[in-house]
C-alpha positions in Angstrom: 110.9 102.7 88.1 108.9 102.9 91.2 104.7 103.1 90.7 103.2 105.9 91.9 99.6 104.8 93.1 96.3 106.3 92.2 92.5 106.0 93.2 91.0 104.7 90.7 87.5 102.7 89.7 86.0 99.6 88.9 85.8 98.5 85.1 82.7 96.4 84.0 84.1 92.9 84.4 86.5 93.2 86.9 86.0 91.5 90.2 88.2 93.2 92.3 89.5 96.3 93.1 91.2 98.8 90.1 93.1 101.6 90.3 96.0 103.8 88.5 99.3 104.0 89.1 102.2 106.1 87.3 105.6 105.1 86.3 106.6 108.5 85.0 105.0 109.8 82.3 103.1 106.5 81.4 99.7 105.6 83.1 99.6 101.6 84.4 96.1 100.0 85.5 96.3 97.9 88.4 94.3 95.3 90.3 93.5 93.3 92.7 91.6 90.3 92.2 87.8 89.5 94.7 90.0 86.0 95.5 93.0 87.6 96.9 91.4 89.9 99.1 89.1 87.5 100.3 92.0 85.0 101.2 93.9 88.4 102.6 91.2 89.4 104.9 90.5 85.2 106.3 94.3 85.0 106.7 94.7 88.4 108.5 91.4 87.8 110.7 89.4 90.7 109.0 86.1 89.3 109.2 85.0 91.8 106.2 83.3 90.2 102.8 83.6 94.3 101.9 86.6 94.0 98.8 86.7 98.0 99.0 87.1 97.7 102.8 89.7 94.9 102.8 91.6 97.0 100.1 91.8 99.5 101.9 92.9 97.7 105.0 95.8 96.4 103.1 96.4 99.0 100.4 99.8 98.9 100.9 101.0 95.6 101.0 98.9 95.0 98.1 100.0 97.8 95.8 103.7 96.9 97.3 102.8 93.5 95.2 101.6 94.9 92.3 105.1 97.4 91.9 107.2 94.1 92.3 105.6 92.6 89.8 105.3 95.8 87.5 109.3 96.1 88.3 109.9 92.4 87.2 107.3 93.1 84.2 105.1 90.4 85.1 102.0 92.0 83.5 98.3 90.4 82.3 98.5 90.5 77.8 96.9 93.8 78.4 99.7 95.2 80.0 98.0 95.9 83.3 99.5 94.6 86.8 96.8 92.2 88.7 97.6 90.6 92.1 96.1 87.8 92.3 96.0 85.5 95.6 98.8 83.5 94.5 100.8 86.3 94.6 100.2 86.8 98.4 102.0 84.2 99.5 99.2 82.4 100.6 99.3 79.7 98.4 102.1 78.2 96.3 102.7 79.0 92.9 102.1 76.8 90.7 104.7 75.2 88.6 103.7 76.7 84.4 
């Protein structure tokens, strides 16, 4: 099912940027990790530290990223979705 994207805020010990997203009826937490939107920005040219600004720059190639991988369920033990910078395609995965 396709996410449906929602402001949202920053828990405690997250690094990154957080918000909700809706598959349905069902509420799904997603993120973006401080890394990946640091690399972003220096790989884009954004000269912006700012993680909110940079999100928000690339809100929707990121939260494109985090629906792929909520559609192939590749989701953290909590059950959230969290783009991370390997997930940009900026580096290589690495092999598990």
């Amino acid at each position: 099912m396709t996410l449906l994207h929602q402001p949202g805020r920053l828990p405690q010990k997250f690094t990154g940027v957080y918000w909700s997203a809706r598959d349905g009826e069902e509420s799904v937490g997603c993120g973006v990790t401080r890394e990946a939107l640091v690399k972003l920005a220096s790989a884009r040219g954004l000269a912006s530290q700012n993680i909110e600004e940079i999100y928000l720059t690339y809100r929707s190639v990121i939260q494109d990223l985090a629906s792929a991988k909520y559609e192939r369920r590749e989701l953290e033990p909590d059950k959230q979705v969290l783009v991370k910078k390997t997930d940009l395609g900026l580096e290589p995965k690495r092999a598990a």
